[in-house]
C-alpha positions in Angstrom: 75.6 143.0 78.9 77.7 139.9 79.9 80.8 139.1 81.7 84.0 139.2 78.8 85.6 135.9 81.2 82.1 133.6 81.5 79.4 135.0 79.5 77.2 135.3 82.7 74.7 138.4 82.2 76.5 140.9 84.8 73.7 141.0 86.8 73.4 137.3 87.7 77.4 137.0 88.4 77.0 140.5 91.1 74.2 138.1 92.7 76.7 135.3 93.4 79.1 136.1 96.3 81.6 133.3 96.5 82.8 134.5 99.4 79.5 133.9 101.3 79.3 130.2 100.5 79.4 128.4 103.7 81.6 124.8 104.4 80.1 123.2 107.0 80.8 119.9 109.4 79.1 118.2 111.4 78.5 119.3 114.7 78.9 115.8 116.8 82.7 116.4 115.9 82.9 119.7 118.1 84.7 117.2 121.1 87.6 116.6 118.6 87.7 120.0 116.9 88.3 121.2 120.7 90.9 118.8 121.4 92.8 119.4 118.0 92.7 123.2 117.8 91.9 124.9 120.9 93.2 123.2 123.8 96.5 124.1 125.7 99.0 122.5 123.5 96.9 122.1 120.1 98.5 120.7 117.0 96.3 122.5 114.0 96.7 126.6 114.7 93.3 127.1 112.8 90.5 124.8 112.9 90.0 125.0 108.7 93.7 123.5 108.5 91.7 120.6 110.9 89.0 120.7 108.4 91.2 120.4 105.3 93.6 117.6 106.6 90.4 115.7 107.7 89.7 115.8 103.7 92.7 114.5 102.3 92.2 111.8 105.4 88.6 110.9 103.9 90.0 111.1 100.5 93.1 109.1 101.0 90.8 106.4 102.4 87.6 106.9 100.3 85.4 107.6 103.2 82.9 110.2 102.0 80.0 110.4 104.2 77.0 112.8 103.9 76.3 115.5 106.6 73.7 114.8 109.3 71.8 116.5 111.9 73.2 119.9 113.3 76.2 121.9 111.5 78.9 124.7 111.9 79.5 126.7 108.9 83.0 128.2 108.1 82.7 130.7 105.2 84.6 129.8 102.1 86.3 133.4 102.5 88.0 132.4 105.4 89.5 129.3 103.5 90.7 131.8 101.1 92.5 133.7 103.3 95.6 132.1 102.8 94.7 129.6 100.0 93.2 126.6 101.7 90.3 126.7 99.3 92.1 125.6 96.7 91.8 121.8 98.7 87.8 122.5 98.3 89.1 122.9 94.6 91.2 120.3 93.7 88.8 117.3 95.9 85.8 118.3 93.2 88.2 118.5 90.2 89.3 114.7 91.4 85.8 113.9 91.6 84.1 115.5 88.7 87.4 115.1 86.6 85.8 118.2 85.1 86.5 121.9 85.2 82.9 123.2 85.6 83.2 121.9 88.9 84.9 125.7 89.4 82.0 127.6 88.1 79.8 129.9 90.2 76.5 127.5 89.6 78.2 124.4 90.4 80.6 125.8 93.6 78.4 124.5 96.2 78.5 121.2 95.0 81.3 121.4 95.0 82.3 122.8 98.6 79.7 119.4 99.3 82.3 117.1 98.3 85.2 118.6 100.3 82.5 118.6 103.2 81.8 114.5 102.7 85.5 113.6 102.8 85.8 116.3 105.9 83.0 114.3 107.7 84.3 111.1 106.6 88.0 111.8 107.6 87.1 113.3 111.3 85.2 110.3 111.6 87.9 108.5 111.2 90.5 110.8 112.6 87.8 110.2 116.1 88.6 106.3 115.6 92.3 106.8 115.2 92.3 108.8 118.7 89.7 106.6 120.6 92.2 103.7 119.6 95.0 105.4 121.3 93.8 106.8 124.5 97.5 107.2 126.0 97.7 110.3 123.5 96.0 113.0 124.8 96.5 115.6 122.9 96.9 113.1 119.7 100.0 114.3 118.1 101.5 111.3 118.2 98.7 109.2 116.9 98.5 111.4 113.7 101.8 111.2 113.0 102.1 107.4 113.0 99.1 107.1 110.8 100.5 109.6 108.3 103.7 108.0 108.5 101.8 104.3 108.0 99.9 106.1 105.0 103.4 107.5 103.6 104.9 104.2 104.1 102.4 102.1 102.6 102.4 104.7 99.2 106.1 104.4 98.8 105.8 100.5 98.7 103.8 101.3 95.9 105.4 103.7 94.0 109.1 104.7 95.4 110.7 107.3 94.5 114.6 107.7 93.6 116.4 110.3 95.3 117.2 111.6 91.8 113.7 111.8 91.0 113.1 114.9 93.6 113.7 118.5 92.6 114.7 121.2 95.6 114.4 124.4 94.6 115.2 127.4 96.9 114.3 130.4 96.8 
């Protein structure tokens, strides 16, 4: 008997558990994960939002780096708590440029881009902060280089006013 959505013999998709799939970084990060998400004033509430702007960081500046040495794991069930997984998502669908990137046999490769641009971007989010050692807690250092980033893509592309829809609810 298979699966009516993806043809997978039922018994192979019950031994799959998504859920369990673990996203991990690297460990030598731990330093700025501390600083950015636990200390007294801390500027990410949870560590995977950390984890998920540190992708688009490595993506936006096509720094994908391999994981080395000793990791954490996060469980891709806690990303999808409140939808963050669907970053994980959308980084392989920009790589792959194919949907299959989504299926069960091909999710950890998946989760293994997401975790190269993650490692990539804290690398360089650790530059960014070592640069500007008069921020301590940092704030202000990422918000000047997302601001330098948003700058920089406007020169490229602007956008009219009349070219942005607000829609409330």
């Amino acid at each position: 008997m298979t699966d009516k959505y993806s043809n997978v013999p039922l018994a192979q998709e019950a031994l799959f558990n998504w859920r369990s799939v673990g996203v991990k970084r690297e460990r030598t990060h731990e330093a700025l994960t501390q600083r950015l998400t636990v200390s007294g004033t801390t500027i990410f509430s949870y560590l995977k939002d950390l984890m998920v702007f540190a992708a688009m960081v490595g993506y936006s500046e096509d720094k994908r780096i391999s994981l080395t040495g000793q990791t954490i794991e996060i469980s891709l069930d806690t990303y999808s708590s409140d939808q963050k997984d669907g970053f994980i998502y959308l980084l392989g669908l920009l790589e792959t440029r194919n949907g299959t990137c989504l299926k069960n046999e091909n999710l950890r490769e998946t989760v293994k881009v997401f975790e190269e641009y993650c490692n990539g971007g804290l690398y360089i989010i650790t530059k960014w902060l070592d640069e500007n050692p008069s921020d301590p807690i940092g704030l202000d250092t990422l918000l000047d280089k997302v601001f330098e980033k948003l700058t920089k893509n406007r020169m490229k592309a602007p956008i009219k006013p009349t070219d942005i829809e607000i829609v409330l609810d």
